[in-house]
KEMARMI-343273 format. One record per residue (C-alpha): residue number from 1; x negated, y, z negated; residue in three letters. Coordinates in pm, 1 decimal, always signed. Each point is the difference from the previous one (the first is absolute). Example, Ala and Ser with C-alpha at 12.3 -4.5 7.8 and 13.67 -1.06 7.14 Angstrom:
BEGIN
(1; (-1230.0; -450.0; -780.0); 'ALA')
(2; (-137.0; +344.0; +66.0); 'SER')
//
This chain:
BEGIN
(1; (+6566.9; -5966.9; -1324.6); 'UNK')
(2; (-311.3; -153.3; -42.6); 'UNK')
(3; (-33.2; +49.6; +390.1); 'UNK')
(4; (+103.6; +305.6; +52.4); 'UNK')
(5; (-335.3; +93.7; -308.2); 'UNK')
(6; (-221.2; -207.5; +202.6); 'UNK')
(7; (+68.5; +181.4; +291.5); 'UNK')
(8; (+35.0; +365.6; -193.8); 'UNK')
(9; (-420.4; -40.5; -100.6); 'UNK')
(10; (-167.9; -16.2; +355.4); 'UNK')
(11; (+240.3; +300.5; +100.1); 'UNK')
(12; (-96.4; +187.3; -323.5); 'UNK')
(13; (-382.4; -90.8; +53.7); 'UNK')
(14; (-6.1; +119.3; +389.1); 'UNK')
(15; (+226.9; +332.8; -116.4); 'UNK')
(16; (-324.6; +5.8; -270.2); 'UNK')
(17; (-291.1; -20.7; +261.7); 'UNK')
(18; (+173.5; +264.6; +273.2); 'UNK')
(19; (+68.7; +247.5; -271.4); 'UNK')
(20; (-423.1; -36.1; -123.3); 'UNK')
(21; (-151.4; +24.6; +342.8); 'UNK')
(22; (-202.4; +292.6; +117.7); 'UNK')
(23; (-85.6; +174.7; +326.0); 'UNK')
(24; (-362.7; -69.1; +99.9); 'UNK')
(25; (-235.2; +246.3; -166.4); 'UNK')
(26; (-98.8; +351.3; +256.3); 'UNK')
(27; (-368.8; -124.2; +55.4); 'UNK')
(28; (-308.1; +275.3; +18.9); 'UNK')
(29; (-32.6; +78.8; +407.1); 'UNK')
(30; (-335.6; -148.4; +191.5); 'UNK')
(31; (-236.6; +210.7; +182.1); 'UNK')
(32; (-333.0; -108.2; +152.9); 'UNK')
(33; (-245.3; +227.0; +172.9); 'UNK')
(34; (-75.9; -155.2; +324.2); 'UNK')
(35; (-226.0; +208.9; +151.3); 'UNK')
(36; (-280.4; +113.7; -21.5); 'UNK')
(37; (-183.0; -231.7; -149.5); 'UNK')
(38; (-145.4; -9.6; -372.0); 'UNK')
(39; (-281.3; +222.0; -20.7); 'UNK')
(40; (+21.7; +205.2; +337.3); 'UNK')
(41; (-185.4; +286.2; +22.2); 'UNK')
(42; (+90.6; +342.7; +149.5); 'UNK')
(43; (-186.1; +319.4; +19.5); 'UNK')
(44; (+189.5; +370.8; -70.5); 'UNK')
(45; (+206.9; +97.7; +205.3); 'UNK')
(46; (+193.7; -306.3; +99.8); 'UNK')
(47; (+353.2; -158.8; +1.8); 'UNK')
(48; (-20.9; -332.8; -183.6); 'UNK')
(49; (+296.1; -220.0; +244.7); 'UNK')
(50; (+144.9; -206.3; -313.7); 'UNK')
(51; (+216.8; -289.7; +70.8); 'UNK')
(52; (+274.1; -173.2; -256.7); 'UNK')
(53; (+206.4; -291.6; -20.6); 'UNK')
(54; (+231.5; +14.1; -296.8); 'UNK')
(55; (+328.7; -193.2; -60.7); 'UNK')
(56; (+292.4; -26.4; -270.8); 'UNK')
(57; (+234.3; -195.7; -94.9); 'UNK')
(58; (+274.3; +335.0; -43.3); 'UNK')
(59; (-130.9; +213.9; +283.6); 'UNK')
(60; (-260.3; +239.4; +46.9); 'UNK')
(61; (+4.5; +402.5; -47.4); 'UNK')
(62; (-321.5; +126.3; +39.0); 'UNK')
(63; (-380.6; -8.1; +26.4); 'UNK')
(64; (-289.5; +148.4; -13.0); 'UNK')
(65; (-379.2; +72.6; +14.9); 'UNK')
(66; (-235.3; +187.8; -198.7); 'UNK')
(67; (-394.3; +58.9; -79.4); 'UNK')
(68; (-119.9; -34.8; -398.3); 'UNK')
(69; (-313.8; +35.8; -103.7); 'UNK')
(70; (-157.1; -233.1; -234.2); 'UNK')
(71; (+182.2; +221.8; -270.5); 'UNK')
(72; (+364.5; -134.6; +168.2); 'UNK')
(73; (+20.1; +356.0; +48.1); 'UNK')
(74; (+144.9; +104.3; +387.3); 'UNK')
(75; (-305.0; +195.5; +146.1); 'UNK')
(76; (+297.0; +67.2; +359.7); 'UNK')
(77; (+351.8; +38.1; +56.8); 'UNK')
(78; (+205.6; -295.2; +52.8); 'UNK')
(79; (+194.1; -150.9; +297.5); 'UNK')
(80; (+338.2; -142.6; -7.2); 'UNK')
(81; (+210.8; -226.2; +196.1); 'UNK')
(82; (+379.9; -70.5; -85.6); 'UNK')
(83; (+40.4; -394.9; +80.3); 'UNK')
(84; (+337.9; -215.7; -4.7); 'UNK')
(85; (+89.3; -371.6; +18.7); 'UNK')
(86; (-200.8; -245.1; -226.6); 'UNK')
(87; (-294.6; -28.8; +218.2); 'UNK')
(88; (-190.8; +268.0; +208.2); 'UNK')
(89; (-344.5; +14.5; +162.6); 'UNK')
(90; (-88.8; +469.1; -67.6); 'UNK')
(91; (-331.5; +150.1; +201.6); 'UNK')
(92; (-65.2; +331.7; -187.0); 'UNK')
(93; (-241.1; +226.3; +114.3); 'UNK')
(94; (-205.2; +211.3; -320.9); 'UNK')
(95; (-215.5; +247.0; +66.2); 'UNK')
(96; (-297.6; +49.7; -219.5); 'UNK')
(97; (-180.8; +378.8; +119.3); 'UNK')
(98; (-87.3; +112.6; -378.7); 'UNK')
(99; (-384.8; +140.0; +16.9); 'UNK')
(100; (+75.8; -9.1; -396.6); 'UNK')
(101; (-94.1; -384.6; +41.6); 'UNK')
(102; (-285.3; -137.6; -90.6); 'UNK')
(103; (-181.0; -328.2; +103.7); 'UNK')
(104; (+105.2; -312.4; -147.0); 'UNK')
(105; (+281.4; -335.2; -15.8); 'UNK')
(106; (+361.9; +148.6; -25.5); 'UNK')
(107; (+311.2; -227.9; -0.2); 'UNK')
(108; (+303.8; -17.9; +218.8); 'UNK')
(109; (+310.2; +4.2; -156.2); 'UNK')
(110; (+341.4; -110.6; +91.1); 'UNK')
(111; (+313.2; -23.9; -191.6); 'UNK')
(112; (+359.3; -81.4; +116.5); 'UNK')
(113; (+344.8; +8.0; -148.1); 'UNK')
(114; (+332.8; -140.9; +29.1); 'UNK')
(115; (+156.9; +286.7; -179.3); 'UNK')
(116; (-66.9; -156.0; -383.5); 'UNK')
(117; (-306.3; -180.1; +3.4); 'UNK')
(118; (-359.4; +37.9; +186.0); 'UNK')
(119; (-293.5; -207.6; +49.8); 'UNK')
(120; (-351.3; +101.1; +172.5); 'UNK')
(121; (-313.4; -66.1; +145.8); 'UNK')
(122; (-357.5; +97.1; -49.5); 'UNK')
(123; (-295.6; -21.4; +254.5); 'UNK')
(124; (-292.9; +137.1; -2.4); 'UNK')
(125; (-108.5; +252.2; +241.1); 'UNK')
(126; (-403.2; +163.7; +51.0); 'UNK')
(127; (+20.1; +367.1; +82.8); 'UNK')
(128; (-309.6; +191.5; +105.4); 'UNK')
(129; (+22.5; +414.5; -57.4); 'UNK')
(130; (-18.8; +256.2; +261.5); 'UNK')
(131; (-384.7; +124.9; -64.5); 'UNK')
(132; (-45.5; +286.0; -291.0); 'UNK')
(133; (-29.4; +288.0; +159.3); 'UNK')
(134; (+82.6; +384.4; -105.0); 'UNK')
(135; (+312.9; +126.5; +48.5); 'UNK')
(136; (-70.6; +346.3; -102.3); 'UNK')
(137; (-257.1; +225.0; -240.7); 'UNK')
(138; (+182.1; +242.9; -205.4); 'UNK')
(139; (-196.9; +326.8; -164.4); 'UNK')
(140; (+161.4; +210.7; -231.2); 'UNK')
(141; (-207.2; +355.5; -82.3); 'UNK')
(142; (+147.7; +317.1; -166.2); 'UNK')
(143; (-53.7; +301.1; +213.8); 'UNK')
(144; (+100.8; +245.8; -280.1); 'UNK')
(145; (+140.0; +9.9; -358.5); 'UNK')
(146; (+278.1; -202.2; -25.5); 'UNK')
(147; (+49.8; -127.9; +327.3); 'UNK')
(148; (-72.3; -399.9; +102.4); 'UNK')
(149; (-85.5; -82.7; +368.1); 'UNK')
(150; (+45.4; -326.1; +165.2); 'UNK')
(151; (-243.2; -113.6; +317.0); 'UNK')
(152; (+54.1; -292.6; +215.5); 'UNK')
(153; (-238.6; -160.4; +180.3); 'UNK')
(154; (+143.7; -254.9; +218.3); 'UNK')
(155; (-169.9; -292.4; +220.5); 'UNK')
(156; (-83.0; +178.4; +278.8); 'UNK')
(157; (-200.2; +262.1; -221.7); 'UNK')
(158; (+239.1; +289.5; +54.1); 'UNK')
(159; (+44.4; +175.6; -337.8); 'UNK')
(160; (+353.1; +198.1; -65.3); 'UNK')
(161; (+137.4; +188.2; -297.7); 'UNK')
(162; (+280.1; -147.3; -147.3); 'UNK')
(163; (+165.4; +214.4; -238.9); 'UNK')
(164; (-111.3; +204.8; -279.4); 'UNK')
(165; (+162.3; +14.3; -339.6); 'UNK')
(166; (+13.4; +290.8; -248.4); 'UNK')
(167; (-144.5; -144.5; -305.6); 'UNK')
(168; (-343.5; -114.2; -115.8); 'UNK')
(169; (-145.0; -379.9; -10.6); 'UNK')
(170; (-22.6; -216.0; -286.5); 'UNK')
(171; (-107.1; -284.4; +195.6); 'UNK')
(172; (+19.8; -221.3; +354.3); 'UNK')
(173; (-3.4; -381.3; +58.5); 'UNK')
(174; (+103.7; -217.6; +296.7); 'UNK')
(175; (+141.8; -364.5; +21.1); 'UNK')
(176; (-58.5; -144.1; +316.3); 'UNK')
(177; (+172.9; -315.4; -179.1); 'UNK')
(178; (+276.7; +160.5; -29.3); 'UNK')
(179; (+14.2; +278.6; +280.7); 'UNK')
(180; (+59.9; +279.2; -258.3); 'UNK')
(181; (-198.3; +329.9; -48.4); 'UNK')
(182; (+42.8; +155.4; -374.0); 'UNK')
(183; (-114.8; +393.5; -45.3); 'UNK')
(184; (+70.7; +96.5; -358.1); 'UNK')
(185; (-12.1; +404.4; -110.0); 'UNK')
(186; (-170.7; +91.3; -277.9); 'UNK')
(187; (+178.9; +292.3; -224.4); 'UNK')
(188; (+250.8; -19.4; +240.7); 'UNK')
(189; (+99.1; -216.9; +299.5); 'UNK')
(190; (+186.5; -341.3; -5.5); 'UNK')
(191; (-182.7; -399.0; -30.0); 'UNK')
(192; (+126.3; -66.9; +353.6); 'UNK')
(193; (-2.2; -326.7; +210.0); 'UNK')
(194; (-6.6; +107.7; +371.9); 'UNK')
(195; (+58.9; -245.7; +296.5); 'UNK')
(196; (-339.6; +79.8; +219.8); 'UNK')
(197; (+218.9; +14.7; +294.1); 'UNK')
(198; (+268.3; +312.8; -24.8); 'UNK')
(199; (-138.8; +37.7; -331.8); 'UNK')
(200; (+383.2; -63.1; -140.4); 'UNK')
(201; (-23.1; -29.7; -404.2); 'UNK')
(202; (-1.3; -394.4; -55.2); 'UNK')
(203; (+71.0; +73.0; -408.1); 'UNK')
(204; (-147.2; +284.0; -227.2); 'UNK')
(205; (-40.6; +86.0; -380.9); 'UNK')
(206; (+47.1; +319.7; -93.1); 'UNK')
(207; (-240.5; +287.0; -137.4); 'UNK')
(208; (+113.0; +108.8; -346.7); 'UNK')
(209; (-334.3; +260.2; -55.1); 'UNK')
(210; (+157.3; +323.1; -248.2); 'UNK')
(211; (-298.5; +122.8; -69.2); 'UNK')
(212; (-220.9; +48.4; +293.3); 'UNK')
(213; (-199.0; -288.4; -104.5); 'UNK')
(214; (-53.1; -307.3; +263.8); 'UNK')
(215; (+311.2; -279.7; -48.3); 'UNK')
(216; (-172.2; -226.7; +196.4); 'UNK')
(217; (-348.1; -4.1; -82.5); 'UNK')
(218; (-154.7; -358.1; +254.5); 'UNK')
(219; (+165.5; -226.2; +259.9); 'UNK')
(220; (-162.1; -319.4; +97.8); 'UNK')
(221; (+71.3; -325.3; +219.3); 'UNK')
(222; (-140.7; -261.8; -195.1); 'UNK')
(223; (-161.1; -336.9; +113.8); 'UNK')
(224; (+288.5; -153.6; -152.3); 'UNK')
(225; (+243.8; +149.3; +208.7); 'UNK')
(226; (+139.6; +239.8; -227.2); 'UNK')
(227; (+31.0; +369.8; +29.6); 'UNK')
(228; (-107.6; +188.1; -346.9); 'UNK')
(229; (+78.5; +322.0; -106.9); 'UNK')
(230; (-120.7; +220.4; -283.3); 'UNK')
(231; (+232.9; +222.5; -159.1); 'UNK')
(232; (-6.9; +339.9; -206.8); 'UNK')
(233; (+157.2; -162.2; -246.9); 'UNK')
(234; (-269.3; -211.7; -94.3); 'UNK')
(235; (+121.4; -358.6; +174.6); 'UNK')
(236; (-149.7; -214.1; +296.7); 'UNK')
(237; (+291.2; -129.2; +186.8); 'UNK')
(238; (+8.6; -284.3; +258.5); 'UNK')
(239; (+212.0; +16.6; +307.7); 'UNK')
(240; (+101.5; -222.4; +327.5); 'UNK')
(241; (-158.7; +169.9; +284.4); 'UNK')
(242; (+295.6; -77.8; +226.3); 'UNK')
(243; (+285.4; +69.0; -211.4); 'UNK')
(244; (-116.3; +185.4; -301.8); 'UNK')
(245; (+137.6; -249.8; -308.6); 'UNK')
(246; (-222.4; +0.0; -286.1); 'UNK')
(247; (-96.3; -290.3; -234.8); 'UNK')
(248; (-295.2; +190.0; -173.4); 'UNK')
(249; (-70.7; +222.3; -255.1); 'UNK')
(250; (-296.1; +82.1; -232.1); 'UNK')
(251; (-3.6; +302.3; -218.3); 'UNK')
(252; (-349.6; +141.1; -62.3); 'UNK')
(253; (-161.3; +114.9; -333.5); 'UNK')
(254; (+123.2; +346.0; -81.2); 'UNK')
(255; (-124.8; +265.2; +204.6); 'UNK')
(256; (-137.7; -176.0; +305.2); 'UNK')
(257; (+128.6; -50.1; +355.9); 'UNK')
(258; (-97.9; -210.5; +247.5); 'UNK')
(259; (-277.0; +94.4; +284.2); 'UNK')
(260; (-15.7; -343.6; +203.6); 'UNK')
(261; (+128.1; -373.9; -47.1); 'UNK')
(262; (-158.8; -299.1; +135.8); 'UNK')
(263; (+105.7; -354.6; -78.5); 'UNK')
(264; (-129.8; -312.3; -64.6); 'UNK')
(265; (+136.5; -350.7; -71.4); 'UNK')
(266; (+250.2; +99.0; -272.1); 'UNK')
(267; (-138.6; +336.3; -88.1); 'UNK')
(268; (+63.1; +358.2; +98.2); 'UNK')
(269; (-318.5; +182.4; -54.7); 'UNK')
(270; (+29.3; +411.8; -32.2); 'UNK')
(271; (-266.2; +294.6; -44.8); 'UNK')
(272; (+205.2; +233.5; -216.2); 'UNK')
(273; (-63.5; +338.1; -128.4); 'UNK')
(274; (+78.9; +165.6; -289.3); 'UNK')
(275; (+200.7; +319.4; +140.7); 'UNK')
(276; (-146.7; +239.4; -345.7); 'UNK')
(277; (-334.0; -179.2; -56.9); 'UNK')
(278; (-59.1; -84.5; +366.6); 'UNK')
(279; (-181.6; -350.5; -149.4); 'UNK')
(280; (+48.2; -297.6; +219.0); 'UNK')
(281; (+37.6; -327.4; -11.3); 'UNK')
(282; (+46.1; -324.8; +167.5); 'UNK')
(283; (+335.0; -191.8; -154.8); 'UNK')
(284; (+144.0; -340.6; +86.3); 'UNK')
(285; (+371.6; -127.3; +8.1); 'UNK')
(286; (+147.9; -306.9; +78.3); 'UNK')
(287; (+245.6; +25.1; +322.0); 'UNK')
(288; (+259.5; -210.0; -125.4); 'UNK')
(289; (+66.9; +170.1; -310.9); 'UNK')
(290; (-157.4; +364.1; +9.4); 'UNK')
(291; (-210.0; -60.8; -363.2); 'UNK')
(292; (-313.1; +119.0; +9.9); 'UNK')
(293; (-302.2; -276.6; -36.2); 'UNK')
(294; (-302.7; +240.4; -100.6); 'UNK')
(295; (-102.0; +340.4; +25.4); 'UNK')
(296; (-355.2; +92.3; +67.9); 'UNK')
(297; (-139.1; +355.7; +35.9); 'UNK')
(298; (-190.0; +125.6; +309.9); 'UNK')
(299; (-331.3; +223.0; -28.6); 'UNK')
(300; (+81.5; +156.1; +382.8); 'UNK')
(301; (+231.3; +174.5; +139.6); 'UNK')
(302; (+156.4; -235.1; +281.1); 'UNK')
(303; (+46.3; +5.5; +392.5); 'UNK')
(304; (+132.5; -317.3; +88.2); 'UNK')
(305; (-43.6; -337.5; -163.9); 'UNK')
(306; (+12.5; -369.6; +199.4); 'UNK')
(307; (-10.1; -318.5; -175.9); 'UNK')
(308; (-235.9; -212.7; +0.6); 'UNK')
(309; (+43.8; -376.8; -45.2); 'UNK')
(310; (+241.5; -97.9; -271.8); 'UNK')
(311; (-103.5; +155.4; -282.6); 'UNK')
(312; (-217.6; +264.5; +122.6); 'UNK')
(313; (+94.2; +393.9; +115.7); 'UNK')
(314; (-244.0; +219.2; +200.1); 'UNK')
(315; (+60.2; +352.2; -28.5); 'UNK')
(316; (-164.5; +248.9; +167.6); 'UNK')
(317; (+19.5; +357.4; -206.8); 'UNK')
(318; (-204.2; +304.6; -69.5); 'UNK')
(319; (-191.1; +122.1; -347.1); 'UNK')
(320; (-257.6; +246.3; -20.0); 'UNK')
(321; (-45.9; +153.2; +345.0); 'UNK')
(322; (-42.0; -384.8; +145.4); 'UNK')
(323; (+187.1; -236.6; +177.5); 'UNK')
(324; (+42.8; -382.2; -176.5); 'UNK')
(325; (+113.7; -358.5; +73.3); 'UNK')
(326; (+109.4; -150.3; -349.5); 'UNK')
(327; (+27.0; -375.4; -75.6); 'UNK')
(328; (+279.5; -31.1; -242.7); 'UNK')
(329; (+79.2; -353.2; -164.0); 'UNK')
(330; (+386.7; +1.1; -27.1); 'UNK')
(331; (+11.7; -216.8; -319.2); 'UNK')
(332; (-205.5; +129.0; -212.1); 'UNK')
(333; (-165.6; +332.0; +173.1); 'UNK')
(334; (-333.3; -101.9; +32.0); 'UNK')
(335; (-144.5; +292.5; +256.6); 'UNK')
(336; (-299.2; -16.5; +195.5); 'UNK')
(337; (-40.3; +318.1; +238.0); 'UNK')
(338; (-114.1; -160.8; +339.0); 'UNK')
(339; (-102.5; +329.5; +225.0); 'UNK')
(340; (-71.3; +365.5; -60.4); 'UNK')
(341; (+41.1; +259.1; +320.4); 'UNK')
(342; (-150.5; +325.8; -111.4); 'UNK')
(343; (+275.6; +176.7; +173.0); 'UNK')
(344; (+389.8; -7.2; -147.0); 'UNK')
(345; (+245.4; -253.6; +220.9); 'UNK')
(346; (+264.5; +195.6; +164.6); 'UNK')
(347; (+142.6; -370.9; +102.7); 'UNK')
(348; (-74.2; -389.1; +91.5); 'UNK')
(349; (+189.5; -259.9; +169.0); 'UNK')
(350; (-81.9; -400.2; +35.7); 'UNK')
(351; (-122.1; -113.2; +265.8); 'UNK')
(352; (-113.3; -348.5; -34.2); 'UNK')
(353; (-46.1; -242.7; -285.5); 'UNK')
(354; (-263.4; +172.2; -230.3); 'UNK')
(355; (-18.0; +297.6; +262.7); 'UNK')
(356; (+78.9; +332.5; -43.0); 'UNK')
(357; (+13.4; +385.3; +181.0); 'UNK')
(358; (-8.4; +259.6; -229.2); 'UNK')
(359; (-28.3; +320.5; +74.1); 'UNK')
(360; (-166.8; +291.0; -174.4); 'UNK')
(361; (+69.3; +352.7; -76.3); 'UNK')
(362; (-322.6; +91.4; +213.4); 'UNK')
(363; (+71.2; -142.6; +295.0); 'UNK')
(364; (-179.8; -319.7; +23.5); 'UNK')
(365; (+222.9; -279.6; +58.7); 'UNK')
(366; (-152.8; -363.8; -149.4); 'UNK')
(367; (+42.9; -361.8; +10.6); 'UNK')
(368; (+3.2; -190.7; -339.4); 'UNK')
(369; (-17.0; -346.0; +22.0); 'UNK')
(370; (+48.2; -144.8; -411.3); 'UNK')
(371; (-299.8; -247.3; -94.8); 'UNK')
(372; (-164.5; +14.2; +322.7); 'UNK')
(373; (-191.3; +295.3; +158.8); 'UNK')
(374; (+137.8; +286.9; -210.1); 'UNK')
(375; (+109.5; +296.5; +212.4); 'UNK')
(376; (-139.5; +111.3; +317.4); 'UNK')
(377; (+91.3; +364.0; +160.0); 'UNK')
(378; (+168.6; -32.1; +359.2); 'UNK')
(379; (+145.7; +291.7; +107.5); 'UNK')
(380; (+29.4; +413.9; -54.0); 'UNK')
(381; (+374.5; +119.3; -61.9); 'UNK')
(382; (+186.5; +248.3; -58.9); 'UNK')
(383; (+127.9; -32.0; -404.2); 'UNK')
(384; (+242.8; -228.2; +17.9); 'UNK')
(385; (+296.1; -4.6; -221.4); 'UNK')
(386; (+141.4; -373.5; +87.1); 'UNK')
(387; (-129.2; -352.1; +154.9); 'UNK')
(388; (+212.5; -252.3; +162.8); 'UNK')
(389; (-79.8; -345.4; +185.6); 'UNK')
(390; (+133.6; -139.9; +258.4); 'UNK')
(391; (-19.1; -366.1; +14.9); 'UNK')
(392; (+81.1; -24.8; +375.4); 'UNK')
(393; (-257.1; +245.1; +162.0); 'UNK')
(394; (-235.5; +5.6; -257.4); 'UNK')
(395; (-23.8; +321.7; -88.9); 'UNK')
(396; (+25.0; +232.2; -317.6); 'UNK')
(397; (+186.8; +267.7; +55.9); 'UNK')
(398; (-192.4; +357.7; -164.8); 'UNK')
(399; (+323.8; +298.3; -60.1); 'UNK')
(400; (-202.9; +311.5; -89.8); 'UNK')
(401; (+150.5; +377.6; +94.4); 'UNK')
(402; (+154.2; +25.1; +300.0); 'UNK')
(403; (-38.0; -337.8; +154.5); 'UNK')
(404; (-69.4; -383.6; -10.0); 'UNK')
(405; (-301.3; -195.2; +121.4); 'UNK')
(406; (-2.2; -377.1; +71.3); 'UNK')
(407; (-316.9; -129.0; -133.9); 'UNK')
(408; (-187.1; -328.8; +78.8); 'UNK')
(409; (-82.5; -110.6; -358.4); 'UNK')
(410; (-302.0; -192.6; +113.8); 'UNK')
(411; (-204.4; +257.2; +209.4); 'UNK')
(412; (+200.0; +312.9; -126.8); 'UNK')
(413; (+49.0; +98.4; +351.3); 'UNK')
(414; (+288.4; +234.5; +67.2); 'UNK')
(415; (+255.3; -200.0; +216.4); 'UNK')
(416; (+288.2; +233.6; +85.1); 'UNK')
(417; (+230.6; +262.4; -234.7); 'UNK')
(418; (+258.4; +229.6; -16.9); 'UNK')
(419; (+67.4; +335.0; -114.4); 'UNK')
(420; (+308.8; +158.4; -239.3); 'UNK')
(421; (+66.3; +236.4; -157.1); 'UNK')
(422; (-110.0; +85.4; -371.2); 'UNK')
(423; (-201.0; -206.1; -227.8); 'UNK')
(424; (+66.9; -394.5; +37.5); 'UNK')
(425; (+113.5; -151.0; -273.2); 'UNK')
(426; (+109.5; -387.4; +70.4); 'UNK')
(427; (-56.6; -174.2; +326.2); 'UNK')
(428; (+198.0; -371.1; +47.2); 'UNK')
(429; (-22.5; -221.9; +273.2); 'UNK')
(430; (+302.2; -142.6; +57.9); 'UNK')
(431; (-50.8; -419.1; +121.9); 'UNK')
(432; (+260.7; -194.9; +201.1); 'UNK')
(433; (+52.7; -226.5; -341.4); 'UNK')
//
């Protein structure tokens, strides 16, 4: 008995240890990035060649290769490779054409899978862009009551109507960012999105004017990226140029709609008017939550405003008879008024840091450069209703009546120009990125 116990405990124990073992744990698969090398460079438009080696211990499914930007967000579509066995040497080819790239140290991306778990790689990769260059310049004039045309200028200088929409204009921006063109009506007419190209509707908002009034009442690409949009019913709203989700709102004091918004570090800035009173003012809101900062009141009535520095606004406006460029402290509204033009300013555009063209009801065309030579007169117009400048060519673009001039901002000589039809309104150059 006693040996048949003895002989009953090293069955039991082995019956013990079979019953508690385990299958080996599925291990995360392996993937290195062979080639290129760690900080390759390319230059747009290229196909980066991108070699693995990845192994598992299961099998492998599936890899592939992507570009992020130093966000870890993919700036171009993905290639894949399916991949079997537990060991497998992949050469993917990924193209990377995108004109919407800028400059700058990107990383390469791989991942693989063995159908349940993944594991990557990360290299770094230098891009250099395709040079800026304009893609397009888009004018937009109204050649009769209630009717919107649309101009495009392309590359080769050859100017085209595009369409023409029954409504009147509440405002015109451009995101060359985001490729998007956004026309908004005014008492009537949709916010709309446009692709340039086709001019297919990317995303729109819809005009909800009952009373003749204008719903939308400013539209404005911001420096930070934003599109803003004032509204009849007394709120500033912020969209996403490229697919129209919001994230902002600010509600104005009673009364007063938005004319223009600028930003600046974490401030929207607005000139506002007071739709009964007509009194403006120059308001401030914080972009992540839409509460106003401070309210100031403006002694002009205003044309266009830029900042200037962090805490400082210019804004060129009209009072008496006479054209002005106001200095307005944003914290605080201290004001010092830094030119006089004795003519009104029909519009101004930056040109420079501290430089200016403004352009006066009479004609004469200056250049205002801010703390430095004041403003000199370079060129004889005709009135012109909007300025635009185009960072590639160098020139401000003059819409008056019936056509378009391309200005050199320096000399004020007349470098080219188009003609439409009906008094110009917007003109927006349209940039690769």
């Amino acid at each position: 008995m006693r040996y048949q116990q003895a002989l009953f405990l090293p069955v039991l124990f082995g019956v013990l240890l079979g019953g508690c073992r385990k299958d080996p744990a599925n291990e995360a698969p392996r993937i290195t990035i062979i080639t290129p090398a760690e900080n390759a460079s390319i230059t747009i438009p290229d196909t980066v060649v991108v070699t693995v080696e990845a192994s598992d211990d299961q099998g492998l499914s599936g890899i592939s290769v992507s570009l992020l930007d130093q966000n870890n967000i993919p700036v171009v579509d993905a290639v894949s490779a399916s991949a079997s066995g537990t060991s497998a040497t992949i050469t993917l080819a990924l193209p990377i054409s995108s004109e919407q790239l800028t400059s700058g140290t990107y990383k390469l991306f791989a991942t693989v899978s063995d159908g349940s778990l993944s594991g990557k790689d990360v290299q770094s990769l230098h891009v250099t862009a395709v040079p800026l260059r304009v893609r397009a310049v888009f004018t937009l004039s109204v050649p009769g009551s209630g009717i919107v045309a649309l101009y495009r200028t392309d590359s080769t200088g050859q100017t085209s109507l595009s369409t023409t929409w029954p409504t009147d204009l509440g405002g015109a921006a451009i995101s060359s960012a985001a490729q998007r063109l956004f026309i908004a009506g005014g008492s009537s007419g949709d916010l709309r999105a446009y692709h340039p190209d086709g001019l297919n509707i990317a995303w729109q908002r819809p005009n909800l004017s009952s009373i003749g009034a204008p719903w939308f009442t400013s539209v404005d690409l911001c420096a930070d990226g934003r599109l803003y949009v004032g509204y009849d019913d007394g709120t500033l709203r912020g969209f996403t140029p490229s697919n129209g989700t919001g994230g902002f709102t600010a509600t104005l004091p009673a009364q007063f709609r938005t004319e223009q918004a600028i930003t600046t570090g974490d401030l929207v800035v607005c000139t506002e008017r007071n739709f009964v009173t007509q009194e403006q003012r120059l308001s401030m809101y914080y972009q992540l939550s839409g509460a106003m900062q401070e309210t100031q009141p403006l002694n002009l009535t205003p044309v266009r405003a830029f900042i200037r520095g962090t805490d400082h606004a210019l804004i060129f406006g009209n009072r008496d008879g006479s054209g002005r460029a106001l200095e307005r402290t944003l914290s605080g509204g201290g004001t010092w008024e830094a030119y006089t033009w004795t003519s009104p300013i029909t519009a101004v555009e930056q040109v420079a840091f501290n430089t200016w063209v403004v352009a006066l009801a009479n004609g004469d065309l200056q250049r205002f450069t801010y703390g430095g030579t004041g403003s000199l007169s370079i060129a004889t117009t005709p009135v012109l209703n909007t300025l635009a400048y185009d960072a590639v060519n160098g020139w401000v673009y003059g819409g008056a009546d019936g056509q378009v001039l391309a200005i050199d901002p320096g000399t004020g000589t007349i470098a080219g120009g188009w003609t439409v039809n009906g008094e110009v309104r917007y003109v927006l150059p349209l940039l690769n990125r």
